[in-house]
Structure formats: structure tokens, C-alpha cells
C-alpha positions, 0 to 999 in steps of 0.5 A: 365082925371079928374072926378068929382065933389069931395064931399065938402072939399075934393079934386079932384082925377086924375082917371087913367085906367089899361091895363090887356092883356089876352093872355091865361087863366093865365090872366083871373086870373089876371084881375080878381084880378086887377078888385077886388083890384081896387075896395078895392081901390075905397072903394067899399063894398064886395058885391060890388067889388065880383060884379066887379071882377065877371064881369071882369072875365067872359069878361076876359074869353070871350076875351081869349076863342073866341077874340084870347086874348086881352085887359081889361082896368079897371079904377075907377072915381076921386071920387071912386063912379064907376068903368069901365071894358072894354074888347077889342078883334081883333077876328072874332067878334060876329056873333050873338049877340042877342044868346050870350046874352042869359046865357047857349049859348056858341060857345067854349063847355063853361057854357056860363054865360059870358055877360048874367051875366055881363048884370046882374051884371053891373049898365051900360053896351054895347057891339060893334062887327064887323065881322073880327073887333073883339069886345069892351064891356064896364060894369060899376058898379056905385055908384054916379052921372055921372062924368064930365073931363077935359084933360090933356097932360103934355110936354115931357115924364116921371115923369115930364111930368106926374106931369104937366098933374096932376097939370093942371087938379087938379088946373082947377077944384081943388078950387070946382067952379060952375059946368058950370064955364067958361071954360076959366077961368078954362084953365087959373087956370091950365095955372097959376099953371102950370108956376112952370112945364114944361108946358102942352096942356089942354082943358075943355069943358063943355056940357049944354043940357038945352041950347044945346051948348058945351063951349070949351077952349083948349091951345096945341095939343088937338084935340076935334069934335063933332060928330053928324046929321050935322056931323063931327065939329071941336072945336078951340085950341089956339096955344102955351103951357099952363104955358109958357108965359102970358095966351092966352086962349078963349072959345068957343060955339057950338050947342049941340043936344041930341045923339051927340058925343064929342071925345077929345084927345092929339096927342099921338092919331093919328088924322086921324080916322074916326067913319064911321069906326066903324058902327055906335058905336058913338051911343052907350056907349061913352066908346067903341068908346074910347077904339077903337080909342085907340086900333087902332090909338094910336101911338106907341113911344107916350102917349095918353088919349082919351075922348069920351062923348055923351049926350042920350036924358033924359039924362045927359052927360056920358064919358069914356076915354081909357088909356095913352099907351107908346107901344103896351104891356105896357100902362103906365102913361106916359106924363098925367093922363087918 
């Protein structure tokens, strides 16, 4: 996954996300740790980053204490202007989310301060529970303009297969063109650039809500719909791999209405989910709906990157994505960047 834009002259970088497992309170630590020193990395203030790893903390701590253990992916955009936690739990859920909002309410004999102080700290932030479905909350300190991504699934495996996943997304939007450049004419750029890899699937779209229509290219295994009113529609990839061969690439357009949802993601991620699955997250922040269709469709022996965007009316397009994962306890790189 690739945001941007870059600021001018400098090029765009590939954001990867972190998987931090919280099985007990030694991870709680941890996480908050990874938290601080991906936003140094990011170039975050002090306050900033006490900020971030505050808030990673307390939903490390909620993870572990009420969800059984679980999962916080923490990742920083291309251009280092915000950084995302997720908490991801398979416990009993919340069963009243409006008290636990409220600082001083605790369930475990603790202070209670955990999503009262993210709900304070966080620029962004939501939270999704299901009873016996556990619990995804999202907190996102922001520094800059929404972002905007592309997808990238290098062939094969390893190094290689990263490098390719790399190439295809610096190149699609590397050279800085206009914002709603045609996305064919991105996917060809990485096409192009790609004849010296592997190869790779790759897939661009780009949403106009003044003109209500998403422009979609995509070449290999990206499965992309938009969720909405109308519900469920598919958007077309071309057959073949980009990089073998001569450029076989089309756009093409669907309606977009305010409130809809885009998920795109490469077939590490298994295809047959469903949103009814989730009551009803589609509607809120993008990045639950990711993280969640990461932690139960992902395939085991495979890299995956997932990206869900949705456009709130009055508002421009956010999206999230959940990392690429090689097992169940070791999420990794793998075939592209997430």
C-alpha cells in the first residue's frame, strides 16, 4: 500500500504496517514501545509520539485484560504525516460500549482510563464489537491531508516478490502526476518499470466524489467491490501479470455515492467474505472493516494486503489497510508492501 502525495521532490514511500501480539502484559510494553519508535521514525514530535504510544498502550491493555490477548497493527503513511493503531481482540466483546467510554469505568478492577484517553488523545478514532466477535478499535494521530493508495501483490514470495510489489507502486505514482491522473495510465507506468522484476498483480483506483465515480485499472489477482445502497458490485481486472509481456491495461468507471465502501485486496486474502458478517462496520471507520477481514480471511501459507476506503458525506476519501501476513504469528512483508 502506497500513500500520498509526496511533498514536492521527494519521493513517495512505501508504508508498511506492524503486527504486535499482546498475550499477556509483557506485550502491553511492547507495543507501546513499537508505538513510540515508529513515530521517531515517522519524524514525529515528542509530544507527539508520547501521544501515540499513550494510546497504544491503553489499547494494548485493554486487548490483554478483557479480549484474552490479541493483536495491535501500527503503521505509519508513506509520507510520515500520520500514524494508525489497531487493536484487535477475538474475546467476548463489549457489552456496553457507551459505559466503557466513560474514563473511570473498568470491568477488570483496573483505573479504567483506556478508550476515554484514546477518544482524547487520537485526531480519529472508532471502535467495532460484537458479543462472542470480540473487538477492533482504530486511533489515528494525524499530521497531514488524507492519504490516497494503490495495491500491490509482487509474484511469488521473498525478497524478490517484495521488490516488485515496491517497484509497481513507487513507479505508478513516483513521477508526482496530477491527482486524478488516469489510472491506466498509472498501472501502465508500473507495468513498464516492472519488465526488470518478476512481475507483479496491481490495481489503482481512484474515487471523484464530485463526479460520483470511482476510475479502477487493475492487472492479476486484485479482487476490488464497492459496497453500498445498491449493494454489493464487482470492479473488472484484466487477466495476465504486469511486467510479462506487452501492456494489456483498461479503466473503468463506477457510480460513487457518499457513505460507500471500496475494499481491494490480493488473493492472500481469501475472497468469499461477506460485510453482513460484521453488522454493519462498513459504515464506519475504513480501517476496522480491514483489520477484520484480515484477521479472519487471511490465508495461512500466503502474503495478503487489504484496502478498505469510504468517503463520509462532506468528506474526503479515507482508507486503511491491514498488514501482509505469512502465518498466524508472524505477519511479514512477504510478496508486497502493506
Amino acid at each position: 500500500m502506497i500513500h500520498g502525495p509526496a511533498r514536492p521532490g521527494e519521493p513517495r514511500r512505501v508504508a508498511e504496517t506492524t503486527a504486535v501480539p499482546v498475550r499477556d502484559p509483557s506485550g502491553v510494553g511492547e507495543a507501546r514501545r513499537a508505538a513510540r519508535s515508529l513515530a521517531h521514525r515517522l519524524g514525529f514530535s515528542e509530544p507527539d509520539a508520547g501521544r501515540v504510544a499513550i494510546v497504544a498502550s491503553e489499547l494494548a491493555a485493554n486487548v490483554e485484560r478483557h479480549g484474552g490477548g490479541g493483536t495491535l497493527l501500527l503503521s505509519g503513511d508513506g509520507d510520515g504525516e500520520s500514524l494508525q493503531v489497531v487493536a484487535l481482540d477475538a474475546g467476548r466483546g463489549i457489552a456496553r460500549l457507551s459505559e466503557s467510554l466513560r474514563d473511570g469505568h473498568s470491568t477488570g478492577g483496573t483505573p479504567g482510563t483506556g478508550l476515554g484517553a484514546v477518544s482524547r488523545l487520537a485526531d480519529e478514532w472508532d471502535v467495532w464489537s460484537a458479543a462472542g466477535l470480540g473487538t477492533a478499535v482504530v486511533a489515528r494521530v494525524r499530521r497531514g491531508a488524507p492519504p490516497r493508495h494503490a495495491v500491490a501483490d509482487g509474484l511469488g514470495h521473498g525478497p524478490d516478490a517484495a521488490l516488485a510489489a515496491e517497484t509497481a507502486v513507487r513507479s505508478a505514482f513516483g513521477s508526482g502526476g496530477a491527482p486524478w491522473a488516469d489510472p491506466a495510465d498509472l498501472v501502465t507506468a508500473s507495468w513498464n518499470a516492472l519488465r526488470a522484476t518478476r512481475g507483479a498483480a496491481v490495481a489503482v483506483a481512484l474515487v471523484d466524489g464530485d463526479e460520483g465515480v470511482v476510475r479502477f485499472a487493475g492487472v492479476g489477482n486484485v479482487v476490488a467491490v464497492i459496497l453500498g445502497a445498491n449493494g454489493r458490485r464487482n470492479l473488472v481486472s484484466m487477466n495476465g501479470t504486469a511486467g510479462q509481456g506487452p501492456a494489456r491495461v483498461r479503466a473503468f468507471e463506477y457510480p460513487w455515492r457518499a457513505g460507500d465502501t471500496l475494499v481491494a485486496h490480493t488473493d492472500g486474502l481469501g475472497s468469499r467474505w461477506s460485510e453482513a458478517e460484521y453488522g454493519g462496520v462498513a459504515g464506519q471507520d475504513p480501517a476496522l472493516l480491514a483489520a477484520l477481514l484480515w484477521r479472519d480471511h487471511v490465508r495461512a501459507r500466503d502474503d495478503a494486503t487489504v484496502v478498505v476506503l469510504r468517503e463520509a458525506a462532506g468528506a474526503a476519501p479515507a482508507a486503511e489497510g491491514a498488514p501482509a501476513r505469512t502465518s498466524p504469528a508472524a505477519p511479514d512483508r512477504g510478496g508486497g508492501p502493506s
